[in-house]
N, C-alpha and C positions, 0 to 999 in steps of 0.2 A: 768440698762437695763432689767429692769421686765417685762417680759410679758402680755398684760395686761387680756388674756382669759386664763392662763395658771397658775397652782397652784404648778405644778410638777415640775415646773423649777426652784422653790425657793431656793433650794439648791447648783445645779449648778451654779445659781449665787456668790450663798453665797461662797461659799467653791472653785471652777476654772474660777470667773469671773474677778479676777485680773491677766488673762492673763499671765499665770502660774509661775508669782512671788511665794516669798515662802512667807504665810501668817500662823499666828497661831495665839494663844488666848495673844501672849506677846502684852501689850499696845504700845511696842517701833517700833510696823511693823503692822500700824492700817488697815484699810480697805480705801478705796479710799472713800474719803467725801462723794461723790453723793452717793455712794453705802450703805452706813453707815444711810445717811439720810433716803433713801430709806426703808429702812430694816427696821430704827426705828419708820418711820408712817406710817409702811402697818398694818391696823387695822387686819388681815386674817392672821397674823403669830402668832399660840399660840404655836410654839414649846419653848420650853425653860430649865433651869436647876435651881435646887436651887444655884448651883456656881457659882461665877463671869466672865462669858465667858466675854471679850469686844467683843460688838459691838452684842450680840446675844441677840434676846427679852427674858426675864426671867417670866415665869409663875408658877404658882402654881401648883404642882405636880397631883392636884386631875381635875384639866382642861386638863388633857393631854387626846386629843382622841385617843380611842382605834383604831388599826391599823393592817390590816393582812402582812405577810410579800410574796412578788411575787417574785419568782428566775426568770428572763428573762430566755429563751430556751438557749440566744446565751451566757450566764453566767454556766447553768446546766452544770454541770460534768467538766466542766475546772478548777476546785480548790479543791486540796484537803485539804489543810492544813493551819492552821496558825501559826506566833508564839508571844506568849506571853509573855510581859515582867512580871511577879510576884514581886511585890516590896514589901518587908518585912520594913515597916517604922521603927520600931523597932532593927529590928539586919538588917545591911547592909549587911554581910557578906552571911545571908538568899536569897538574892535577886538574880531572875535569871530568864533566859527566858528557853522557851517552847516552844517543837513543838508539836501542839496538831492537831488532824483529827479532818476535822469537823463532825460535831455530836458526838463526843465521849467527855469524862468526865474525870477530873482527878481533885483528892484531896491535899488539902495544910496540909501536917503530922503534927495533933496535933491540928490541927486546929478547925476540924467539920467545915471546908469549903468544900464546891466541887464544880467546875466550869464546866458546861457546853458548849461547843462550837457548837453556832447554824449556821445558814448560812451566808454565805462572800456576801459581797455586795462590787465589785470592783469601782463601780462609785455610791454610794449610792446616793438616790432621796425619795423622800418623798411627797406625798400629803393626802389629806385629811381623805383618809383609807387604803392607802398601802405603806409600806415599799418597796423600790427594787432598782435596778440599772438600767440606761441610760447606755446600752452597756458592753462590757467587758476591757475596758481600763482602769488600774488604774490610775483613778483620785481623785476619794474622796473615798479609802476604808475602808471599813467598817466592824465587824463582831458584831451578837446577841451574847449575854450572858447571861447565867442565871447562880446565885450564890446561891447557897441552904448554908443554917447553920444549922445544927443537922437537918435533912430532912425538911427545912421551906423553902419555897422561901424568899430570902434578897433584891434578886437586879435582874433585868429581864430588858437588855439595851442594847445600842450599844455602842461597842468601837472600835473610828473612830483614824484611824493610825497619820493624820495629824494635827488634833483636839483631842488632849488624854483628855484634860481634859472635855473637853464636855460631857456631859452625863455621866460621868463617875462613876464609882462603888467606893461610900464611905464607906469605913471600919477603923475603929479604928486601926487595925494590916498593913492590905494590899493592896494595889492598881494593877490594873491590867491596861496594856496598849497595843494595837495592835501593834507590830513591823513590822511586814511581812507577807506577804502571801508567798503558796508556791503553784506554779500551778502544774495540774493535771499531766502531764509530766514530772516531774521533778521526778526523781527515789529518 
């Protein structure tokens, strides 16, 4: 059910248009045929990852068009917080989640990592130059990230709560994945 004047809607499809089953990147809970088919010969979707999503078109990293990010009004100032899972692939016992403010930073000890936490996008949407949310209900949430190593940028992305592995932050040591949001009201 793609729109056919409409580019912004690509994702709503993709992501709440299985009528709120639970869908992920496992092959054994695939996307509905028609939808999948769809997906896979709309020539107008270059989003993609180097990793194996099923069912998501896969592009080359240097075709990704550059995109500003838009907080809807009715999204501003209702979230303060996320939390992070930090997975230490290495030692298990390392692995933990976080509650970070958005906009604020915290470093993984020893690492010369630091993570940035940029804006939450509770029903993320995406067209051709902007990043942002259709409303404030979480349905496909989402937060920016940016990963600096010894002050370089590494990884500058999103990670999407329902969809971890999508776009996801590849490091040798550690994986980061959106658990929760925490809204603005919540003491």
């Amino acid at each position: 059910m793609l729109a056919k004047k409409s580019t912004t809607l690509f994702l709503v499809v993709f992501f709440a248009g299985a009528g709120g089953c639970s869908m992920g990147t496992d092959p054994s809970t695939p996307l509905p045929e028609q939808s999948l088919s769809e997906l896979q010969s709309a020539s107008r979707l270059k989003e993609g990852s180097g990793q194996k999503s099923f069912g998501h078109p896969q592009v080359n990293a240097d075709q990704m068009p550059a995109r500003g990010v838009n907080v809807p009004r009715d999204v501003q100032g209702k979230w303060k917080a996320v939390k992070i899972l930090v997975r230490n692939k290495l030692d298990g016992e390392l692995t933990g989640a976080r509650a970070v403010e958005l906009g604020s930073s915290f470093s993984l000890e020893g690492s010369g990592l630091k993570v940035t936490v940029g804006p939450f996008l509770p029903n993320f949407v995406m067209d051709k130059t902007t990043y942002t949310s259709m409303g404030n209900e979480e349905l496909n949430p989402a937060v920016q990230l940016v990963v600096e190593e010894n002050d370089k940028i590494i990884y500058k992305g999103w990670a999407f709560k329902q969809f971890p592995s999508m776009y996801a932050f590849e490091h040798e040591v550690y994986s980061l994945e959106l658990l929760a949001s925490v809204p603005a009201d919540v003491s």
